[in-house]
N, C-alpha and C positions, 0 to 999 in steps of 0.2 A: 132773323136775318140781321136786325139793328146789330145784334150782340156783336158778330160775326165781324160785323165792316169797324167796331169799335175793339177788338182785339186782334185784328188783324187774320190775314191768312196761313193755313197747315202750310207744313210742307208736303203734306197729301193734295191740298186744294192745288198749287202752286205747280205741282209733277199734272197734275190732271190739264191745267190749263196747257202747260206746256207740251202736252201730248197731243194738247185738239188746235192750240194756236200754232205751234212750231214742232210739227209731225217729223221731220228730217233729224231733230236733235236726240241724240237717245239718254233716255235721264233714269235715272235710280235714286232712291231713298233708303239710305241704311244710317243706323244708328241718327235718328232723328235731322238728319242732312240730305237735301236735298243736293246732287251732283248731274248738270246735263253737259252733252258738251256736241257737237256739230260745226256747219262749216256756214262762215258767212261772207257774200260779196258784195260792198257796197253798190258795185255798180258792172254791168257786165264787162265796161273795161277796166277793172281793178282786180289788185288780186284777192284771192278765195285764201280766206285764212279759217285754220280750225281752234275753235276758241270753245272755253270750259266755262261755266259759271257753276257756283258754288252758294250752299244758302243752308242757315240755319236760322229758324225763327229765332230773335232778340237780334241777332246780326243781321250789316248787309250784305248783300248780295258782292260779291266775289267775282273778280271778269279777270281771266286768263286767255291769252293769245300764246296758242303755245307752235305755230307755225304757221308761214313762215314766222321765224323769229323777230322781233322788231328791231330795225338800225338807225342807227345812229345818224345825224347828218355827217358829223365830226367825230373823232373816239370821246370826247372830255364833253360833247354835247349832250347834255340830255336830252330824254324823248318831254316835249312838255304833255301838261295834264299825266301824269303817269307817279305811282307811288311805286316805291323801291322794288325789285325784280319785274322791272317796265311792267306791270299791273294800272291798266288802263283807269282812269280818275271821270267817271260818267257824269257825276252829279256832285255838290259839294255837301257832305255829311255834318250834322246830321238836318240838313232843309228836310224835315217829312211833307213839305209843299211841293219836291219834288219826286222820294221817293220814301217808301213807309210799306212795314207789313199789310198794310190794306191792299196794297197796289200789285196788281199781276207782273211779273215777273216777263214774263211773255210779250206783254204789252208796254214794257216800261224797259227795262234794261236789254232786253237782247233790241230792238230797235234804236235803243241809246248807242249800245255798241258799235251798231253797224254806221250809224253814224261819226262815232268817235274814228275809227276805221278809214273812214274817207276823208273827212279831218287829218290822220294824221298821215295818208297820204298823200296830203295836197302838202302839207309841213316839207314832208321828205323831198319833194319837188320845189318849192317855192321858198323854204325856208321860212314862211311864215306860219302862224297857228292860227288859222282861217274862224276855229270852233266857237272862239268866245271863253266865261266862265271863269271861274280863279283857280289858279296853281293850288293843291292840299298845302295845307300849311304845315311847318316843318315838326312839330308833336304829333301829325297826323301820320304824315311818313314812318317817322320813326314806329307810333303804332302799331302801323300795316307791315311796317318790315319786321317786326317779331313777327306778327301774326302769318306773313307769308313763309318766314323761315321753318316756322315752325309746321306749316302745312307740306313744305317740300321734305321735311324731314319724316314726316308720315307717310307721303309719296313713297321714298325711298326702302321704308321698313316693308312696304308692301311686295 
């Protein structure tokens, strides 16, 4: 069990959590990738968005909001906390104090989410960013926006 919590968790472990902590999401593992995807509402008066997370051990975890789609306050506004293809920014990489293959998926980033969520619906209302935390930094971005373009481009072959 030591081994285990010191190499982190499968994406077998991680699909199994996910099926017994968040039953609603429906998740598959193919080719060594974890993919769930379900609907979350921060708060019964907020909206119900359906959002994807994505996960391969050595990576992290991956949060897509893929409806409704995220807006803008302003068009030249961005959304804060957010890496390129509005790609929701939960925790700041790589803090493994906050998140790490050790850590349940289930128990760490889909309740991340749901809060990022309500966060940035108070933003869209308020104009302020209520959440806390630091903006990703701009090599972080750029990172993520290959790595996202690159996942929508596999999206699309399929």
């Amino acid at each position: 069990m030591a081994e285990r919590s010191k190499r982190g968790l499968s994406v077998n472990e991680q699909y199994a959590y996910m099926r017994q902590i968040c039953p609603g999401f429906r998740c598959k593992v193919q080719n060594g990738r974890l993919s769930c995807s379900g609907t979350l509402q921060p708060f019964s008066f907020t909206e119900k968005y359906a959002v994807r997370i994505s996960y391969r051990v050595g990576e992290s975890p991956k949060v897509y909001v893929d409806e409704p789609a995220l807006e803008r306050r302003q068009p030249s506004e961005p959304i804060p906390h957010t890496y390129p293809g509005d790609r929701p920014c939960l925790y700041f990489p790589p803090n493994e104090s906050e998140w790490s293959s050790r850590k349940i998926i289930a128990q760490t980033i889909v309740p991340w989410l749901t809060l990022w969520l309500f966060y940035y619906e108070t933003w869209l209302s308020t104009g302020r960013w209520q959440g806390g935390g630091e903006h990703p930094r701009a090599e972080d971005k750029d990172e993520n926006a290959v790595e996202h373009a690159e996942q929508l481009s596999d999206q699309n072959r399929r």
